[in-house]
C-alpha positions in Angstrom: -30.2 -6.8 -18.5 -30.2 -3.0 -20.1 -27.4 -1.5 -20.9 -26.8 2.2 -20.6 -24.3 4.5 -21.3 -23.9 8.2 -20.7 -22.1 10.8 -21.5 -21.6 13.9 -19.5 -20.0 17.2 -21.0 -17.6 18.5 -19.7 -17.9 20.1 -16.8 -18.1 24.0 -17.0 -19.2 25.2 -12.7 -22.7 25.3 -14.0 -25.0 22.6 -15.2 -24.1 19.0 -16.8 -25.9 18.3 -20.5 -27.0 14.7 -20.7 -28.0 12.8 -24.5 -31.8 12.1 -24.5 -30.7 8.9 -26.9 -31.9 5.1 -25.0 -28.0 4.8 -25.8 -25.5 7.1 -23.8 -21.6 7.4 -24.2 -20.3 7.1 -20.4 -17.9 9.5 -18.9 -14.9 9.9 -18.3 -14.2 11.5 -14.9 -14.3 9.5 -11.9 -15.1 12.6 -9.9 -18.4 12.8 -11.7 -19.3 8.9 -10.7 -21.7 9.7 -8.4 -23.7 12.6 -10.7 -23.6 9.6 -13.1 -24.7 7.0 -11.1 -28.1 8.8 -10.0 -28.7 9.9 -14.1 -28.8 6.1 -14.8 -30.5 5.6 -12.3 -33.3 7.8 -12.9 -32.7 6.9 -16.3 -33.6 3.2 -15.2 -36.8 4.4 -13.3 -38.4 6.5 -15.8 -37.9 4.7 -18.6 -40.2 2.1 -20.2 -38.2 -0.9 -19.8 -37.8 -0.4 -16.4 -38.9 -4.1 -14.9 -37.8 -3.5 -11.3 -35.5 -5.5 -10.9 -31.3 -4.3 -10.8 -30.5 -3.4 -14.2 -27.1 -3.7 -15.5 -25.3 -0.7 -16.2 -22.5 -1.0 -18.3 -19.9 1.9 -17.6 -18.3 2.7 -20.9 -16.0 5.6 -20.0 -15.2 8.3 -21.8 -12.9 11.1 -22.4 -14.7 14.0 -24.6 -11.7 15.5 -26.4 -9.8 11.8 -26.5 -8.1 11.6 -30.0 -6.6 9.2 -32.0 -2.8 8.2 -31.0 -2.1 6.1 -34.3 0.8 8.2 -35.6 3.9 7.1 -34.9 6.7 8.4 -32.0 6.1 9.6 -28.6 2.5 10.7 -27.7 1.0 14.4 -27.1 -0.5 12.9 -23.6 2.9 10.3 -23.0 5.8 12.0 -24.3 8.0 8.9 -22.6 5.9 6.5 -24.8 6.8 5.5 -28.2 4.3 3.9 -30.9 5.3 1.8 -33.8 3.7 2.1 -37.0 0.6 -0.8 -36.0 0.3 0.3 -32.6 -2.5 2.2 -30.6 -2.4 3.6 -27.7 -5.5 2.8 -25.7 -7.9 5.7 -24.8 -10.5 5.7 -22.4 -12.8 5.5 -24.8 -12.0 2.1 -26.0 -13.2 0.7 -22.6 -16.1 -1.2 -22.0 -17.2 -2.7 -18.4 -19.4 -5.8 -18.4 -20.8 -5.4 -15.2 -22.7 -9.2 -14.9 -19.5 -10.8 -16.3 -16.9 -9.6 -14.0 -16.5 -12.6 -11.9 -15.6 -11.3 -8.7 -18.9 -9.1 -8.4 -20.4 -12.2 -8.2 -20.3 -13.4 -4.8 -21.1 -9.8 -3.7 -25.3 -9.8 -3.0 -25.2 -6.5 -1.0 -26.2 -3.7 -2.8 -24.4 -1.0 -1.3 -21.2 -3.4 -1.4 -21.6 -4.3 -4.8 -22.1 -0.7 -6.1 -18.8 0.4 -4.4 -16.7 -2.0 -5.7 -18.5 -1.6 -9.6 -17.2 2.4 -8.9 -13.3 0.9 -7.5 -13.5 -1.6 -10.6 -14.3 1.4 -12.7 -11.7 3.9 -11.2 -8.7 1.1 -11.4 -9.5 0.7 -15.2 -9.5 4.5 -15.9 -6.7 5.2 -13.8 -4.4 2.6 -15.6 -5.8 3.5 -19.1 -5.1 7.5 -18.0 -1.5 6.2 -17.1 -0.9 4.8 -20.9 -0.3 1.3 -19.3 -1.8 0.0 -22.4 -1.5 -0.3 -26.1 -3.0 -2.6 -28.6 -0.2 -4.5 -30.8 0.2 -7.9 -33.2 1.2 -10.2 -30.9 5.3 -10.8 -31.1 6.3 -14.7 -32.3 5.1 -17.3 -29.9 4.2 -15.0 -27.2 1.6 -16.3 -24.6 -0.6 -13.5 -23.1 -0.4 -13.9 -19.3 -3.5 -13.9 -17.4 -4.7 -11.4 -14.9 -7.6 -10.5 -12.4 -9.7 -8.4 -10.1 -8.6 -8.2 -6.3 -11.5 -6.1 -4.3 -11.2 -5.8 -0.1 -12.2 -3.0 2.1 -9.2 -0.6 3.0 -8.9 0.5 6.7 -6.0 2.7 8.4 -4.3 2.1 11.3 -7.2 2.3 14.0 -9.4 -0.1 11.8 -11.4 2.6 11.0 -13.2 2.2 6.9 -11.2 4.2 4.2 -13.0 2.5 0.7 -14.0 -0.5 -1.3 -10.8 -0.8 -3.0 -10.2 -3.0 -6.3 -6.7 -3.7 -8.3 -5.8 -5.8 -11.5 -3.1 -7.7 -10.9 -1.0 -9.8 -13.5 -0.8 -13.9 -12.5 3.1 -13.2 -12.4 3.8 -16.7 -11.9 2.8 -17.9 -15.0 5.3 -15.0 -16.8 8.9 -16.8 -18.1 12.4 -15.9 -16.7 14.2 -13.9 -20.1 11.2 -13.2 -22.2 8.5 -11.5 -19.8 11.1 -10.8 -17.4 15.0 -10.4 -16.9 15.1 -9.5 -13.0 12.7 -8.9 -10.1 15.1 -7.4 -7.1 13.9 -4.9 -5.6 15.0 -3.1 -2.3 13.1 -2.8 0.7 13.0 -0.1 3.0 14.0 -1.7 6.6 12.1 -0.7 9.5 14.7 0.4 11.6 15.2 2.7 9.1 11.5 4.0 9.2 11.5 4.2 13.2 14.8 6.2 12.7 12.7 8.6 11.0 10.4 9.3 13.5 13.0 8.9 16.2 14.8 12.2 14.3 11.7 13.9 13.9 11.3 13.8 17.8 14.7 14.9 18.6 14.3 18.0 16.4 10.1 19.0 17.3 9.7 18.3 13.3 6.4 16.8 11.6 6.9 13.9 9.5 5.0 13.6 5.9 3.0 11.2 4.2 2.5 10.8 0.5 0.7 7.8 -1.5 1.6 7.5 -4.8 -1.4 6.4 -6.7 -0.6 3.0 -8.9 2.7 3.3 -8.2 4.0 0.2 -10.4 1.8 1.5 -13.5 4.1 4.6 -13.9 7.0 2.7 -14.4 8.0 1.9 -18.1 8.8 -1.8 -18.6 11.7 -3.2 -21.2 10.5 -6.4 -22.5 6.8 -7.1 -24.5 4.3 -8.5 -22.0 1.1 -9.4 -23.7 -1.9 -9.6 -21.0 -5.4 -11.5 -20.5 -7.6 -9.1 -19.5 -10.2 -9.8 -16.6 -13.7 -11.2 -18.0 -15.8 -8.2 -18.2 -13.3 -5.8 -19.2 -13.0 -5.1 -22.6 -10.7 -2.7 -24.9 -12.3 -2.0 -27.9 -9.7 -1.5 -31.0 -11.0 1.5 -33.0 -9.4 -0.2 -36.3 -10.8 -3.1 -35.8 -11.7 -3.1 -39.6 -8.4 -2.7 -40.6 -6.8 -5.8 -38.4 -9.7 -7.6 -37.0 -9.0 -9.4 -34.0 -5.6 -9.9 -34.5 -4.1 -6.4 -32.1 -4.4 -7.7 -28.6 -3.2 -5.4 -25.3 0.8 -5.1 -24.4 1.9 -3.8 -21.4 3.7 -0.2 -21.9 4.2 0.1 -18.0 4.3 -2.2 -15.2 1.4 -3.9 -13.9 0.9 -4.9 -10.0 1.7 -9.1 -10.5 4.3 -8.5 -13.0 8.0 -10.3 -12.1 9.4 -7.2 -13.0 7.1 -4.4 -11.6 8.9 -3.5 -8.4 12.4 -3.6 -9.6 10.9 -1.3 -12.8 9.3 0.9 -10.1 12.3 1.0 -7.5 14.7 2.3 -10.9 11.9 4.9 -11.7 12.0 6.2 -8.0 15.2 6.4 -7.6 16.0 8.1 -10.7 13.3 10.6 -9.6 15.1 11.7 -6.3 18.5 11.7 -8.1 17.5 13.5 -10.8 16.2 16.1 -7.8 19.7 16.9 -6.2 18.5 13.9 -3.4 21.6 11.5 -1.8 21.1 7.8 -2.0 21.9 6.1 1.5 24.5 3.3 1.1 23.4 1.4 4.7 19.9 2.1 3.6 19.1 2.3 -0.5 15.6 3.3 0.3 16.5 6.4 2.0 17.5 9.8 0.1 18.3 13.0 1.8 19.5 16.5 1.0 21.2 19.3 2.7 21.1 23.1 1.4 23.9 25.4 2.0 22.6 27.0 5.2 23.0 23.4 6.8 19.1 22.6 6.6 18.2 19.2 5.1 15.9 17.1 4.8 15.3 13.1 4.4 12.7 11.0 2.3 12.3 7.0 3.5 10.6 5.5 0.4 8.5 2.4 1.6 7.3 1.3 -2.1 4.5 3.8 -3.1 4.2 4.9 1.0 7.0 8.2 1.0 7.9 9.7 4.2 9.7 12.7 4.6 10.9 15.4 7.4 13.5 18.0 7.5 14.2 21.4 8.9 14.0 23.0 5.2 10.9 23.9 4.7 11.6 24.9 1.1 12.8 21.0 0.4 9.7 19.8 2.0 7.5 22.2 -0.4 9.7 21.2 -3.4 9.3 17.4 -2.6 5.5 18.0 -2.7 5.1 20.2 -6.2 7.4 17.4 -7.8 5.7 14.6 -6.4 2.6 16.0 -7.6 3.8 17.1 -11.3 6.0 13.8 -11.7 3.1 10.9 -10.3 -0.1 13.0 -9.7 0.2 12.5 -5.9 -2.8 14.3 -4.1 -2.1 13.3 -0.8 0.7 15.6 0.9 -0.2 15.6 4.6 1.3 14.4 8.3 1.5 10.9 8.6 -1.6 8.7 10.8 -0.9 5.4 9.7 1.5 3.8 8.0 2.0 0.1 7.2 -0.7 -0.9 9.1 0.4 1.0 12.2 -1.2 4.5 14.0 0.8 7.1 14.0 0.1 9.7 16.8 2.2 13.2 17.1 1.7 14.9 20.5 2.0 18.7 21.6 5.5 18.2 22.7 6.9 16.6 19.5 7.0 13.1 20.3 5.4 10.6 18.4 4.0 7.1 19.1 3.4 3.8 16.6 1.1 1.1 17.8 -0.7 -1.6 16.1 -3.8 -2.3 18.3 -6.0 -3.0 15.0 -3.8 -5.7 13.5 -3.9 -7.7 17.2 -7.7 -6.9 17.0 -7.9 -8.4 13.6 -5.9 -11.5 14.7 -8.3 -12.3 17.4 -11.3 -12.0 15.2 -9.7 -14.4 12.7 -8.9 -16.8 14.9 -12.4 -16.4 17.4 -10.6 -19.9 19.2 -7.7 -17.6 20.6 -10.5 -16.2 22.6 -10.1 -18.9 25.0 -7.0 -17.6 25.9 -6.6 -16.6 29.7 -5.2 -12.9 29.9 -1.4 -12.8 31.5 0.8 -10.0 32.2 4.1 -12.2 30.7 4.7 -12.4 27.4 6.9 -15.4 27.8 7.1 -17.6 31.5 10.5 -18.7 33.2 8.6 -21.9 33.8 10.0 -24.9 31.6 7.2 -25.8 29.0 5.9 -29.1 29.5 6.4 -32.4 27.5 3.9 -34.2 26.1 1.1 -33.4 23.1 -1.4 -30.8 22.2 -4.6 -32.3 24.0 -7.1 -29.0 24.6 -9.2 -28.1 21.5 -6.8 -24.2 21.7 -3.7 -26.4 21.8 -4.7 -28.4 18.8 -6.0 -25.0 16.8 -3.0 -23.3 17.8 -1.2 -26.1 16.0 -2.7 -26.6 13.0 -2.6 -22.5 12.4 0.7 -22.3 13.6 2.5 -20.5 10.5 -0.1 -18.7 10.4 -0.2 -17.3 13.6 3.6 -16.9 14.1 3.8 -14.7 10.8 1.0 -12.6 12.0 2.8 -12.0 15.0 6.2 -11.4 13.4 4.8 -8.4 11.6 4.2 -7.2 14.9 7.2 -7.6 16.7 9.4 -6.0 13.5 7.1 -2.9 13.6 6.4 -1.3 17.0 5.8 -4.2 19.7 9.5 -5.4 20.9 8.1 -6.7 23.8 7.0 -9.8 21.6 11.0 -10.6 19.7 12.4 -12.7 22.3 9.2 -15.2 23.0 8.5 -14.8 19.0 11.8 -16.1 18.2 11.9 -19.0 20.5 8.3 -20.4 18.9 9.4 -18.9 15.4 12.0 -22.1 15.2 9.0 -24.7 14.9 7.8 -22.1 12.5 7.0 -26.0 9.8 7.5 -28.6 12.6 6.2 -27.4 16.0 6.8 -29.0 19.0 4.0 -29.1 22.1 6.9 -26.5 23.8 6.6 -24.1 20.7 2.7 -24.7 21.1 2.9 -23.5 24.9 5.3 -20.6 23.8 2.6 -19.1 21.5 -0.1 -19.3 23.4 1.6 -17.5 26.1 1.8 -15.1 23.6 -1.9 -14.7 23.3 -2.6 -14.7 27.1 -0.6 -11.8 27.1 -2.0 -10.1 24.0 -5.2 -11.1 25.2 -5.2 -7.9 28.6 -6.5 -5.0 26.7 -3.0 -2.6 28.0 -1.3 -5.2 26.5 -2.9 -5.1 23.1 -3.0 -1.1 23.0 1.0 -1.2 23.9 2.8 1.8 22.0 5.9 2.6 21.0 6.9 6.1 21.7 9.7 8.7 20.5 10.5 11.2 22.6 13.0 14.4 22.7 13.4 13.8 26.3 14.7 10.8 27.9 12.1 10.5 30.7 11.3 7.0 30.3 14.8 5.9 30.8 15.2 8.4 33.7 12.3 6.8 35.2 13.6 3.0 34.4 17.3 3.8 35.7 15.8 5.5 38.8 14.1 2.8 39.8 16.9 0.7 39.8 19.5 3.2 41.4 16.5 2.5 44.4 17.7 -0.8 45.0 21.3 -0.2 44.1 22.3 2.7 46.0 25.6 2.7 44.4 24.0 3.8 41.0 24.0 7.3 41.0 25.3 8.4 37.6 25.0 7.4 34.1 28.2 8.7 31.8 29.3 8.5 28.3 32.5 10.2 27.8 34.6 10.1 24.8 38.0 8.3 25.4 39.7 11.6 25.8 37.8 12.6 28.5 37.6 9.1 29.9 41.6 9.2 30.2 41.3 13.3 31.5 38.8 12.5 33.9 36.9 15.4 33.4 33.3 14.6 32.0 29.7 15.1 32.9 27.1 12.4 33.9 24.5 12.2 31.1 21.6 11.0 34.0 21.9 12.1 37.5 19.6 10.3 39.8 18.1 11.9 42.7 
């Protein structure tokens, strides 16, 4: 294999300068990947060593004004980092990519596949480097450097529809020690009531409810105890005073790494310092959940779910605020109305209502588990017929059995985001959730008759300003029940007066 690596000036609006050496510095703007990736190319074809066959391209990227960062104190680029004397902080020239020894490339024989996740693999590294996630240290007394590794998958949103070949190095947390690595890992979690509260408030006042992403969310929390890391095969910092101490400075952590114990109670201390530190109210039911009120009486409310941040409010000088912060603070791009979120799709109509469904995640069930095609559709969720006794004997029973954790927790996800229909026959098979009985089987695969009818699957949960679906519902009933006319809710005062209003009148 060849290796090549470019370098690309910076960029001035009119023409990129390239080396003419058979060696080339690589780049370091991941916006420039694709301009790169057709130079080496070409590179590759015109060249006399050209063979035909894939060449390796080793991405060495590089920053063309990176300095050195050797001195000690807080950096020009980090002012919240602080180098001892023997420390360095790693640049983004220090990396080097082994493209044939990354062993998670290796199962990848597309092309096209294995090119976009060489380009995530690429803009993971440089985006962790850019953070200052690393530095290169003598290792403390008997510290163990903990291993790590390259997750790739495909990222969809809510309607299943491709987003991009997405890669993340994770730390093997488990193999970190309780009061050396790590002195705590709580961290709170945003309840979805809370989240459908939201949307339910953003109905009620006609508002639209933003979406932000914070890009490597744990990596811009700072950690408090020295973590000493394995890098992946493949991926390489090189230590620029290598002659000075050899091989003996090996990469720290300097901020949290996805996999650490410790990286989402670093990250939920870093958030919420950030929202304090902006005039922002913590919510005692709900510690995810900030708000603020100006002093004309508007507001407006944030629902942090980990790096996903959702805000709405009727001050539209809060919700510009929120986004020139977010963007200063963590380099968050996207600012924009939510479409999915959590795995669900978010719709907003003309009239202000919204609706959450999770028609994908069903789909995605079904083609994991092809043998739950056998299911026959049903309109019920759950039968009033007494499951029978006896033992799994169809080839679906005994599948639905052996998958049966499986299954259940796919479906709990479900029934805790948008699909209530599901909680009641959910929690009756959820209690043979390690041991279940042939009734538990018969309960879940009722559930997947049921999913199985297409208006079933595409079921969606809507907020509304109006109450027209409850009208509807109590109408209906008031049909058979002629003496339902009214629906009240008077306050105790008025209860003991007498004089109130109906809140639904039927007619």
């Amino acid at each position: 294999c060849y290796r090549y690596h470019l370098r690309i000036a910076e960029h001035n609006g009119t023409n990129d300068t390239y080396n003419n050496n058979m060696c080339f510095n690589y780049a370091c703007y991941q916006s420039m990947y694709d301009t790169v990736e057709s130079c080496l190319l070409s590179r590759v074809e015109n060249t006399h060593l050209h063979t035909g066959e894939y060449p390796s391209i080793v991405l060495q990227l590089h920053e063309s004004n990176g300095n050195s960062n050797s001195t000690n104190g807080p950096t020009s680029a980090h002012p919240d980092v602080t180098l001892d004397k023997d420390e360095y902080l790693v640049q983004p020239d220090d990396v080097r990519i082994e493209e044939l020894e990354i062993k998670e490339l290796k199962g990848i024989t597309d092309p096209a596949d294995r090119i976009a996740y060489l380009k995530a693999i690429c803009k993971e590294v440089m985006d962790i480097v850019r953070f200052g996630c690393f530095k290169l240290a003598l290792p403390p007394p008997d510290s163990k450097p903990i291993d790590s590794k390259i997750i790739l998958k495909i990222k969809v949103d809510g309607s299943g529809n491709y987003l991009k070949h997405k890669a993340r190095m994770v730390l093997k947390g488990f193999l970190s020690n309780l009061g050396s690595d790590f002195f705590g890992s709580f961290a709170p979690m945003s309840m979805m009531t809370t989240t459908r509260s939201l949307f339910a408030l953003a109905a009620r006042y006609n508002l639209k409810v933003w979406h932000s992403d914070v890009p490597n969310a744990f990596v811009q929390a700072l950690i408090d105890t020295d973590v000493s890391v394995k890098l992946p095969k493949g991926i390489y910092l090189d230590d620029p005073d290598s002659n000075k101490f050899g091989n003996g400075r090996i990469p720290m952590l300097i901020r949290s790494l996805y996999g650490l114990r410790s990286a989402p109670l670093n990250w939920s201390r870093e958030v919420n310092n950030f929202f304090m530190d902006n005039g922002f109210t913590r919510c005692q039911s709900d510690s995810c959940l900030y708000t603020k009120t100006d002093t004309d009486g508007t507001w407006i409310t944030v629902n942090v779910n980990v790096d996903d941040i959702l805000c709405c409010g009727t001050s539209d000088k809060y919700v510009e605020e929120l986004r020139t912060t977010l963007k200063n603070k963590y380099s968050v791009e996207m600012f924009e109305e939510v479409k999915t979120l959590l795995g669900m799709n978010v719709q907003r109509y003309e009239d202000g209502s919204f609706s959450l469904d999770v028609t994908a995640k069903i789909k995605q069930i079904y083609e994991d588990h092809p043998m739950l095609n056998q299911c026959l559709p049903s309109i019920y969720p759950m039968t009033q017929n007494t499951p029978k006794d006896g033992e799994p004997s169809t080839a679906l029973e005994l599948y639905i059995k052996h998958n049966f954790s499986s299954l259940v927790g796919s479906l709990i996800y479900l029934s805790t985001t948008c699909r209530p229909d599901l909680t009641q026959a959910l929690g009756r098979c959820s209690r043979g959730m390690h041991s279940p009985t042939y009734h538990h089987i018969q309960i879940l695969e009722q559930i997947f008759k049921y999913l199985k009818k297409p208006e079933n699957r595409a079921l969606k949960l809507f907020f509304r300003h109006d109450g027209a679906p409850i009208q509807q519902h109590f109408r209906e009933i008031s049909m058979d029940k002629p003496d339902l006319q009214t629906i009240v809710d008077p306050t105790p005062e008025q209860l003991k007066s007498g004089n109130f209003d109906p809140v639904v009148t039927f007619v």
